[in-house]
SENU-961270 format. One record per residue: residue number from 0; x, y, z of N, C-alpha, C in turn. Coordinates in steps of 0.2 Angstrom, whole numbers. Atoms other than C-alpha are relative to their C-alpha. Layout:
SITE  NUM  X  Y  Z  X  Y  Z  X  Y  Z .
...
This chain:
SITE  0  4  -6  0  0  0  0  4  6  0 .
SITE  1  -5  -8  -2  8  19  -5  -2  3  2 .
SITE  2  4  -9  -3  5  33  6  5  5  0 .
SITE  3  -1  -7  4  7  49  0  5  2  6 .
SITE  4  -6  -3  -5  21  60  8  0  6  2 .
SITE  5  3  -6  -3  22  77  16  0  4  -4 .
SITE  6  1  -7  2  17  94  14  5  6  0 .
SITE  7  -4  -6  -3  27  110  13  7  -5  -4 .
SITE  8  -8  0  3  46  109  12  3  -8  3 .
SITE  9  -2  5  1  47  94  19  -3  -9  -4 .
SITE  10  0  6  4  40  83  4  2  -4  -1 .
SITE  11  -5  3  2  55  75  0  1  -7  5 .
SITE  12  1  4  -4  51  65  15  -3  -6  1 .
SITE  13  5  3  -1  40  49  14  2  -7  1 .
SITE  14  0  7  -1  37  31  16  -6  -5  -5 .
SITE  15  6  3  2  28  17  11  0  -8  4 .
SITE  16  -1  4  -5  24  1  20  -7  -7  -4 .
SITE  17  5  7  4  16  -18  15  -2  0  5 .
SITE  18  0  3  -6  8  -27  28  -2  -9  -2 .
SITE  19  0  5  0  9  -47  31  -7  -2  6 .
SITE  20  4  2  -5  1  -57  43  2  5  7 .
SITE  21  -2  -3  -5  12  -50  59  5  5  -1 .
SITE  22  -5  -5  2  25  -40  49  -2  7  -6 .
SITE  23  2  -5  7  24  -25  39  8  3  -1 .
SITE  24  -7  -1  3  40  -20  27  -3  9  -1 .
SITE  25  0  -5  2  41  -1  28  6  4  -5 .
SITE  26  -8  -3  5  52  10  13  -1  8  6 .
SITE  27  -1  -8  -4  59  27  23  4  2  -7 .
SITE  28  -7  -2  3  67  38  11  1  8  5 .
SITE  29  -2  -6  -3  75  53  20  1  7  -5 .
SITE  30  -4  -4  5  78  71  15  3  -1  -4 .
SITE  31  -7  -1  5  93  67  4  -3  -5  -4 .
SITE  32  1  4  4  82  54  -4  2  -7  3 .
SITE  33  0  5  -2  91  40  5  -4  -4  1 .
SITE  34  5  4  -3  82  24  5  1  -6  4 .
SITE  35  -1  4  -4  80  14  17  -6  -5  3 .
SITE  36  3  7  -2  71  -3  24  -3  -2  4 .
SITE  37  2  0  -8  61  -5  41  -5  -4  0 .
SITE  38  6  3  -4  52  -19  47  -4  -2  6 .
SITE  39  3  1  -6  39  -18  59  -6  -6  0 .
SITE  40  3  6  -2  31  -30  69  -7  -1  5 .
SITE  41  3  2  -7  17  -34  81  3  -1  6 .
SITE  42  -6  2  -5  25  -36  96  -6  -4  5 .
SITE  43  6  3  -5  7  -41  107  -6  1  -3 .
SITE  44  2  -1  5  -9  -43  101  -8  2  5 .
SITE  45  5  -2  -4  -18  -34  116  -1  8  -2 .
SITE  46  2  -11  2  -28  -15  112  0  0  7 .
SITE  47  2  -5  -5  -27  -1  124  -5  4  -4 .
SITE  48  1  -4  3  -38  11  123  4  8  -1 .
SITE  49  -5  -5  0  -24  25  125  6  0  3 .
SITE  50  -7  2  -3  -8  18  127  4  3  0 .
SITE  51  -5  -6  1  8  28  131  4  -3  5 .
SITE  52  -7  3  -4  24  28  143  4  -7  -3 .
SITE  53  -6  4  0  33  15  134  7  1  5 .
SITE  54  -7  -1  -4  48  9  147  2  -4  1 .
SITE  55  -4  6  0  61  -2  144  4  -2  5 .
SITE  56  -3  2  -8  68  -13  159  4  -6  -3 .
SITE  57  -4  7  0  83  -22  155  4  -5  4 .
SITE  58  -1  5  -7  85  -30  171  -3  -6  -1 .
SITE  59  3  6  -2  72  -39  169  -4  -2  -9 .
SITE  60  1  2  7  72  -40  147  -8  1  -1 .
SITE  61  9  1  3  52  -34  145  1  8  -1 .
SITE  62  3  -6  0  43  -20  142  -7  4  4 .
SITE  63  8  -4  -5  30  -8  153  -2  5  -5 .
SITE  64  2  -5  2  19  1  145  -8  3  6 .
SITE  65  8  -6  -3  1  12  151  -4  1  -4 .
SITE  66  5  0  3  -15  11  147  -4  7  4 .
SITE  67  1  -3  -6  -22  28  153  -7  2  4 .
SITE  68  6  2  -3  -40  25  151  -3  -5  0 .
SITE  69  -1  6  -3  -39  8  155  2  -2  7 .
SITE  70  -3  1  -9  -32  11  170  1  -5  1 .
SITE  71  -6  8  -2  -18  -2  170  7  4  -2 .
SITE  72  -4  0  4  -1  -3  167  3  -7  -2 .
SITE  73  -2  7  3  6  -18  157  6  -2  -3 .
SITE  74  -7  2  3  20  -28  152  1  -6  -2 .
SITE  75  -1  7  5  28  -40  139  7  -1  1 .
SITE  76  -8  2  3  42  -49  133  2  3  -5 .
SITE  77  0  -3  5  50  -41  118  -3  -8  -5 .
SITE  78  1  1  4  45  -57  109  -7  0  1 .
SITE  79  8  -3  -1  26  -53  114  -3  -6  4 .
SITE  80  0  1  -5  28  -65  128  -4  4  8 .
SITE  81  0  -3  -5  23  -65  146  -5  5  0 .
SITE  82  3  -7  1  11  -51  143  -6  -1  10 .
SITE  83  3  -2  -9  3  -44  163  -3  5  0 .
SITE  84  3  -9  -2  -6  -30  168  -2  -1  8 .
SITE  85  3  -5  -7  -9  -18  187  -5  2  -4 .
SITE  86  4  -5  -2  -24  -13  188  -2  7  4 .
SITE  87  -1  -5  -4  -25  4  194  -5  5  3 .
SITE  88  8  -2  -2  -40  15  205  0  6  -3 .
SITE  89  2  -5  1  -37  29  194  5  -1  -8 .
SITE  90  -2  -3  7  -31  35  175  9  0  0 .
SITE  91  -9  0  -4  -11  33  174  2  3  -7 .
SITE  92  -4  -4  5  -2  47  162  7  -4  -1 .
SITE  93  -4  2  0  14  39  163  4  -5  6 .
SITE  94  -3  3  -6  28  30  174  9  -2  -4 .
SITE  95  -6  0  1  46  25  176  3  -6  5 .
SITE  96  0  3  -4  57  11  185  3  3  5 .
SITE  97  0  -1  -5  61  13  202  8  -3  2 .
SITE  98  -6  1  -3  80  9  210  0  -5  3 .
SITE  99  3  5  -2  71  -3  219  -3  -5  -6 .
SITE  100  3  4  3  64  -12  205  -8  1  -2 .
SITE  101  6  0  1  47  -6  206  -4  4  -4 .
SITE  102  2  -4  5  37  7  197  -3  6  1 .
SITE  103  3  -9  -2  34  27  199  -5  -2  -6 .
SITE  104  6  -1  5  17  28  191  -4  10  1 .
SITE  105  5  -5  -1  7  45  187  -6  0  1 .
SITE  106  8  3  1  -10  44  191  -1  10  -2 .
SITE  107  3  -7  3  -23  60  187  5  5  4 .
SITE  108  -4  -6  -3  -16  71  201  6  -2  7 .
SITE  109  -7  1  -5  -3  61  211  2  -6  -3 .
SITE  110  -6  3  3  15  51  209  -2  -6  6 .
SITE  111  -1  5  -4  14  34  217  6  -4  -2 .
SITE  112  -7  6  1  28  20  217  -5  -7  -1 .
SITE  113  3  4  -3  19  5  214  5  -9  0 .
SITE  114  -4  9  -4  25  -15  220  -4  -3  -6 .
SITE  115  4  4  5  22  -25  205  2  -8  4 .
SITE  116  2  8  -5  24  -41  217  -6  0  5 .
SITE  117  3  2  -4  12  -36  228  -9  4  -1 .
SITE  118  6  -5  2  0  -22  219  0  6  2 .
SITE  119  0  -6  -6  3  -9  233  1  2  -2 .
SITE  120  -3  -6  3  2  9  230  4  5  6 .
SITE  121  -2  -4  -7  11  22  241  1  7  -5 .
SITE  122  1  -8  4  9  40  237  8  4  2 .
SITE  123  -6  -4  -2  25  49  234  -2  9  0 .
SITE  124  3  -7  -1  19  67  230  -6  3  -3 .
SITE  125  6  -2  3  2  76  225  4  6  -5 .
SITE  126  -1  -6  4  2  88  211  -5  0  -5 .
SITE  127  9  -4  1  -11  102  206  -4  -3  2 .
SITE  128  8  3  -7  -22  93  219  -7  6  0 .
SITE  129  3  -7  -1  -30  110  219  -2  4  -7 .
SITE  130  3  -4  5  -32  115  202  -3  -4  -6 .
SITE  131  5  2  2  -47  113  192  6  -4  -8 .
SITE  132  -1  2  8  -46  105  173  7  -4  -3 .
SITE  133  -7  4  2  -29  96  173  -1  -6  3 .
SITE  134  -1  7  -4  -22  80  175  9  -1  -2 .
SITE  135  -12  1  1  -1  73  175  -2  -5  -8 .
SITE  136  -1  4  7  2  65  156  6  0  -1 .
SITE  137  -7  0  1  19  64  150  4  -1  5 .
SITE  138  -7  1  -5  34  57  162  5  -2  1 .
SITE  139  -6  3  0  50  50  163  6  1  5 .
SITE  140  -6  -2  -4  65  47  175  5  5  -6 .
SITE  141  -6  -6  4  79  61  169  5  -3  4 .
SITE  142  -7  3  -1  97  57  171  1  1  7 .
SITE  143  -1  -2  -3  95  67  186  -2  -6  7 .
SITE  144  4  6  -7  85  52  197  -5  2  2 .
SITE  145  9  -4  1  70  63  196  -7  -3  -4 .
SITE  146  6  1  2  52  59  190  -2  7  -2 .
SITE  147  2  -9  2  50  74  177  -8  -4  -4 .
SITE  148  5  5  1  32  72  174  -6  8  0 .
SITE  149  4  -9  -1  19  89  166  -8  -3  1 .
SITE  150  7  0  -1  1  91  166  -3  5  -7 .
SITE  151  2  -1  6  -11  95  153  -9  4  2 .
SITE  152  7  -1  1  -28  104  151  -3  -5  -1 .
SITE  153  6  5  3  -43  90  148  -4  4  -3 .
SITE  154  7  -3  4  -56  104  142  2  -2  -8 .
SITE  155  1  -1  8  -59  102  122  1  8  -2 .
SITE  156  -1  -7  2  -55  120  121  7  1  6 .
SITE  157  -3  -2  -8  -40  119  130  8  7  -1 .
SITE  158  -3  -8  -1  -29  134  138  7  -2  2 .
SITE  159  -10  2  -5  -9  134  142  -1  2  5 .
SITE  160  -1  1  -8  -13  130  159  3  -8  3 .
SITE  161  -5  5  -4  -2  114  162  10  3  0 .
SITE  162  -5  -1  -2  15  113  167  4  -5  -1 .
SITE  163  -5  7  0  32  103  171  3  1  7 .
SITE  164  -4  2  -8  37  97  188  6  -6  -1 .
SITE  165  -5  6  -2  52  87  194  -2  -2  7 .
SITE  166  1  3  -7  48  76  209  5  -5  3 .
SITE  167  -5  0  -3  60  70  219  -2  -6  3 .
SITE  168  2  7  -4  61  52  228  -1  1  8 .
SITE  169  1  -5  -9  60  64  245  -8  1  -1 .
SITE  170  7  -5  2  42  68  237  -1  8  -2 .
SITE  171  -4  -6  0  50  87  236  -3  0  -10 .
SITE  172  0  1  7  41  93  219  0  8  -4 .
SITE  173  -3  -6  1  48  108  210  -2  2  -8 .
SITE  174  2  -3  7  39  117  194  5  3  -4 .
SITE  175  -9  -3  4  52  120  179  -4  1  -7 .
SITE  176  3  -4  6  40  123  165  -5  2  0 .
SITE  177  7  1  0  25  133  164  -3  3  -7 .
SITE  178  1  -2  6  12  138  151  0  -2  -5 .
SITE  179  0  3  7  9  124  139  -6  -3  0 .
SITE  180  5  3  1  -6  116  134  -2  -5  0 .
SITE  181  0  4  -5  -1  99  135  6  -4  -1 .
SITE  182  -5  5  -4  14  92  143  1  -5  -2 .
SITE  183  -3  9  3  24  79  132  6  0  -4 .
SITE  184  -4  0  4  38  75  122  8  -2  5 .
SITE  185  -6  1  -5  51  71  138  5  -3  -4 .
SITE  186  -6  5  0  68  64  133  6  2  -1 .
SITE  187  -9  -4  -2  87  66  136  3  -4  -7 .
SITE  188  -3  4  6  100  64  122  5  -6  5 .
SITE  189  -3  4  -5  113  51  127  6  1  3 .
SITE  190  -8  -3  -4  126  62  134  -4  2  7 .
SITE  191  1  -4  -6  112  67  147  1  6  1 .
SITE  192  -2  -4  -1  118  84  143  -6  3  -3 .
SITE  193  4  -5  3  101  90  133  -8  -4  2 .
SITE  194  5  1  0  83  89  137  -6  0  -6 .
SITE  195  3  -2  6  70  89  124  -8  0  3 .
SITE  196  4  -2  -4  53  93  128  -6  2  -6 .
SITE  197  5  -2  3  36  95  119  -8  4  3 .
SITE  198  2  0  -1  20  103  118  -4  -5  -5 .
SITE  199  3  6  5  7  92  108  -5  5  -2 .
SITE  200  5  -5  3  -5  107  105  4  6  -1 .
SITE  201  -4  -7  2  9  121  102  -1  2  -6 .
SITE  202  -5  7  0  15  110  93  6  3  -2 .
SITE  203  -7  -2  3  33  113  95  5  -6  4 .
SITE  204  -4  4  -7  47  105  104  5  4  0 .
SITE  205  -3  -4  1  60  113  112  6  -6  5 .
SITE  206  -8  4  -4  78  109  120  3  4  5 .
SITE  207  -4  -3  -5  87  113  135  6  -2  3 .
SITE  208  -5  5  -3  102  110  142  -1  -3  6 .
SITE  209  0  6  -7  103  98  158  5  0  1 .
SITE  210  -6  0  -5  113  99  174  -4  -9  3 .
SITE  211  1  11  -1  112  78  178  2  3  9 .
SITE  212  1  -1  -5  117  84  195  -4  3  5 .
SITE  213  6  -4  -6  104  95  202  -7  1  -5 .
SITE  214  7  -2  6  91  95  186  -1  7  -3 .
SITE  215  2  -9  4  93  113  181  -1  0  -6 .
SITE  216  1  -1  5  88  119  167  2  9  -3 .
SITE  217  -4  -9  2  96  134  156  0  0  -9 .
SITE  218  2  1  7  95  138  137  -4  -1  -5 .
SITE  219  7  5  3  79  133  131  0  4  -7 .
SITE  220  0  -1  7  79  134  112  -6  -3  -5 .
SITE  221  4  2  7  64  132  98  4  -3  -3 .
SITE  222  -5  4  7  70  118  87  -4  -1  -4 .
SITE  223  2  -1  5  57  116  78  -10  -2  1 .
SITE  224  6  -2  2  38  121  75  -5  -7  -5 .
SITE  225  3  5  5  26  107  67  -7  2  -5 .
SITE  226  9  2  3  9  103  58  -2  -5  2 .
SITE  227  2  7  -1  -2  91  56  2  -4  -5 .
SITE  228  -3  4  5  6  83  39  7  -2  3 .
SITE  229  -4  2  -2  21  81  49  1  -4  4 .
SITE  230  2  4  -4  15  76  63  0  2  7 .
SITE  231  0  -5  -6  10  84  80  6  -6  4 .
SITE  232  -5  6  -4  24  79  93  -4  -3  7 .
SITE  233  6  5  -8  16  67  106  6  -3  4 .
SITE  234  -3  4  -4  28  54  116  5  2  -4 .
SITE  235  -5  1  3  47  55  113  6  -4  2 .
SITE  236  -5  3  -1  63  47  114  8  1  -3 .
SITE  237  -6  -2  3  83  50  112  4  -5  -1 .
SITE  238  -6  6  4  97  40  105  7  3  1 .
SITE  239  -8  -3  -1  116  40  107  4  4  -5 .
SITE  240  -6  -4  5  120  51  93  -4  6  3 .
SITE  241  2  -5  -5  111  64  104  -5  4  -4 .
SITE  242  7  0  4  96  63  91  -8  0  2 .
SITE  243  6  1  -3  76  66  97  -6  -5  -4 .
SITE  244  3  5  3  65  52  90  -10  6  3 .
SITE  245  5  -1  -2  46  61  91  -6  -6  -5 .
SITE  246  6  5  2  28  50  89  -4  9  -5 .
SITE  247  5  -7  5  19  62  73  -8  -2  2 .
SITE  248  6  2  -2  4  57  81  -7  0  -5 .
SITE  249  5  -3  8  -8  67  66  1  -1  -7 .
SITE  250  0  3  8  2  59  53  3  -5  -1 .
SITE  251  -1  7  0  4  41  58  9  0  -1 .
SITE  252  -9  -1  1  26  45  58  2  -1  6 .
SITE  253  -4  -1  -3  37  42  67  7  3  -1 .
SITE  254  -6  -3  3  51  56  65  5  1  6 .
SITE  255  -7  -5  -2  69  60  69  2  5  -2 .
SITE  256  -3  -7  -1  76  76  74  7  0  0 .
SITE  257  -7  0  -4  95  80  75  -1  6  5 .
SITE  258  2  -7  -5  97  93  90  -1  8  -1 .
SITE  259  2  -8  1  94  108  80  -6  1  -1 .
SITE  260  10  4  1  76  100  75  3  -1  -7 .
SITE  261  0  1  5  83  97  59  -5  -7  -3 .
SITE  262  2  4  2  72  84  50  5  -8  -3 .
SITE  263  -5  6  5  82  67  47  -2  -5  -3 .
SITE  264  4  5  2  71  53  44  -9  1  2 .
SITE  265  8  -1  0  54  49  44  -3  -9  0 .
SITE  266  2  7  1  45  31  45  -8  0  4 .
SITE  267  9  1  -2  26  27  42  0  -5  4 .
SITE  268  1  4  -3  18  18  54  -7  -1  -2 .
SITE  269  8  6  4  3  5  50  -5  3  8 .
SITE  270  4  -1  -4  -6  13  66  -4  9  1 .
SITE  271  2  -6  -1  -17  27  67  3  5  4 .
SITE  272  -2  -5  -4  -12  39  79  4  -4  5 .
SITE  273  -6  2  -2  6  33  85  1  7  7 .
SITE  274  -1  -4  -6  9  42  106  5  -1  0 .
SITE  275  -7  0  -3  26  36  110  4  -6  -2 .
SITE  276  -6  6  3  43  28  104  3  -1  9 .
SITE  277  0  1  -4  53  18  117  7  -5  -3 .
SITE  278  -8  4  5  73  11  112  0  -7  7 .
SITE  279  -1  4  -2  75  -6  120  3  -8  -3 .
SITE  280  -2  5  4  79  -24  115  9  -1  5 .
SITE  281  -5  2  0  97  -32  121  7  5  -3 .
SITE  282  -7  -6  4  108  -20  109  -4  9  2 .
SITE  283  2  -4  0  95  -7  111  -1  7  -4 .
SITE  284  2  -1  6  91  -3  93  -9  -5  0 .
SITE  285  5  0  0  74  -9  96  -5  5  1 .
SITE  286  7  -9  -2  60  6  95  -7  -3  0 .
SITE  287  6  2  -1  45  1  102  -7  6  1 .
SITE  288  5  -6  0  28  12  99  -7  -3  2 .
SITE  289  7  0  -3  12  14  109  -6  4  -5 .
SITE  290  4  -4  5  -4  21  98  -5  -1  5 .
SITE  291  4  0  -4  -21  26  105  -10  0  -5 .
SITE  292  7  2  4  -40  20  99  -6  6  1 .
SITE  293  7  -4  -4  -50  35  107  -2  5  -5 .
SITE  294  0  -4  2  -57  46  94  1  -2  -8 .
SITE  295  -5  1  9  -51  36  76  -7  -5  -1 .
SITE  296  7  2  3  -66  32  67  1  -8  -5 .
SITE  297  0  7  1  -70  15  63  2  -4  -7 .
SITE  298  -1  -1  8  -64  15  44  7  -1  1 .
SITE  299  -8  1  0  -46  19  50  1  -7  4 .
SITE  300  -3  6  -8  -46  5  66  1  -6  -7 .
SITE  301  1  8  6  -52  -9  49  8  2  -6 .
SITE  302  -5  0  7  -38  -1  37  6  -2  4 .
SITE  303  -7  1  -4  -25  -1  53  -2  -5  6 .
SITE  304  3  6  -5  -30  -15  65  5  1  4 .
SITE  305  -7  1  -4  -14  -15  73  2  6  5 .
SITE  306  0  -6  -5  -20  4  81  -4  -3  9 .
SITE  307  3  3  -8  -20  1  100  4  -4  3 .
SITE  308  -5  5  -4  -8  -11  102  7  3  -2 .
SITE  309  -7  -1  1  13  -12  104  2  -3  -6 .
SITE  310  -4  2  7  24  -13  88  6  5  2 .
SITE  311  -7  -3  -3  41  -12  86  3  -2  -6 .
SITE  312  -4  -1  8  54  -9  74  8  1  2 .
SITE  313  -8  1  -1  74  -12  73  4  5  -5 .
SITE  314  -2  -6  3  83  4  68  7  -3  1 .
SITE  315  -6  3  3  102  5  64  3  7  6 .
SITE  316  -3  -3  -5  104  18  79  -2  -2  8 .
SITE  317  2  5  -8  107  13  99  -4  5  3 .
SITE  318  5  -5  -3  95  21  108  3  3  9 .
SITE  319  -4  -2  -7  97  31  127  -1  -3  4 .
SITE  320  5  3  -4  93  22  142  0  5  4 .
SITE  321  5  -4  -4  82  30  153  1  -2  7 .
SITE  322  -4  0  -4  88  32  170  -4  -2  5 .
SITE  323  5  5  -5  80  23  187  -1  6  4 .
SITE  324  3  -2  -8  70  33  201  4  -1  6 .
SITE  325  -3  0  -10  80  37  216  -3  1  5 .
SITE  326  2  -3  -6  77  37  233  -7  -5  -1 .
SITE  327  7  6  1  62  22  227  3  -5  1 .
């Protein structure tokens, strides 16, 4: 099946993609034309209704992800093994692993740690408990050992009133972005040394440098501006060439960025609205993506069946690992 390629200046951009029974062969060609080869896969063959947080745990060779109105989080093997789910008493934006082994979860308006041996939650810190129309979405441990973790509007008409907090494994939680719409796009290059950060309704992303010993933040630069042909930025992910992986959410892609936002690739994805990449696997060149069913009319789900579930794809760059929750 060919699909059509982008708009504006970045046309030169496109993909094409067969599908099989479990596998689909994607063609990427990049700006320069270069072509290049992607097969993705199935990896499970359970739907979320709004799946997100991919987070790779190579301690224990699986993958967690979040369902967030499902209210679970779940986990597989990479070969689509083992598959589990927590059930959770409330909506979970995202999560991270713990130092301990267990799991920083964001629920609507507070951070808990939960015991996946036992189920137990224990509330590490509340946040915006007091303010109307939000909830926590986006989160990821930072190099720092922090739980960086924003919040977002829920109205349909929504206002740049979410933010970005760092919470601390003391519970200690400290606001460091405000003014955004909706809080997402978290992830470090592999130096640890740059921040990348989105909104999903800006739609921009932007970069900061990163102090890895105390979390500061200093520098913050527009890298680049989107559409919906490109693909609004949703979930992100960084690599050890100090490269931004964004989920195009609005136009089924999955694109990288080098750190000035330059455009460098681009790969169709067989799932409607793709939220978040995630670098794992043994070499860790495996990129695993979460997509979400709420809202994609019933026409798209029969053309892309494979919207809602985990799928994953073997790139030719290592990806960053993402750092453990201290002080859990």
């Amino acid at each position: 099946m060919r699909r059509g390629g982008f708009a504006g200046n970045l046309s030169s951009c496109n993909t094409s993609w067969t599908a099989t029974a479990d596998k689909v062969a994607a063609t990427s060609l990049r700006p320069a034309q270069e072509e290049t080869t992607v097969t993705i896969r199935l990896v499970n063959d359970h739907r979320c209704i709004l799946a997100e947080g991919p987070t790779w745990d190579a301690e224990h060779n699986c993958l967690y992800w979040v369902d967030i109105q499902g209210k679970a989080v779940h986990a597989v093997n990479p070969d689509g093994s083992g598959f589990r789910t927590w059930p959770l008493p409330d909506r979970v934006g995202s999560m991270g692993i713990c130092r301990s082994g267990k799991l920083v979860v964001a629920l609507t308006k507070t951070v808990h740690v939960l015991d996946t041996e036992t189920g137990a939650l224990e509330k590490v810190a509340d946040v915006e408990a007091d303010v109307p129309h939000t909830r926590l979405n986006d989160g990821k441990v930072g190099p720092d050992g922090a739980f960086w973790v924003g919040t977002m509007d829920e109205r349909p008409e929504r206002q740049p009133i979410g933010n970005l907090y760092r919470v601390s494994g003391d519970g200690t939680v400290e606001k460091k972005v405000e003014g955004v719409y909706v809080s997402n796009g978290l992830a470090w290059s592999g130096d640890g040394r740059t921040m990348f950060y989105s909104d999903s309704r800006g739609p921009w992303i932007d970069r900061f440098d990163f102090d890895k010993a105390t979390g500061a933040l200093s520098n913050r630069t527009r890298i680049a501006t989107l559409d919906e042909a490109t693909g609004r930025p949703d979930g992100g992910a960084g690599d050890m060439e100090n490269c931004y992986w964004s989920a195009g959410i609005s136009a089924q892609r999955l694109n990288r960025f080098d750190r000035s936002g330059k455009l460098l690739s681009s790969i169709d994805l067989p799932v409607a609205a793709p939220t978040m990449p995630c670098f794992g696997g043994p070499d860790m060149k495996t990129v695993f993506v979460t997509s979400l069913t709420t809202g994609v009319p019933p026409e798209r789900m029969e053309a892309m069946p494979w919207t809602g579930k985990l799928i994953a794809l073997e790139v030719d760059v290592v990806g960053a690992p993402v750092a453990k929750f201290e002080g859990r």
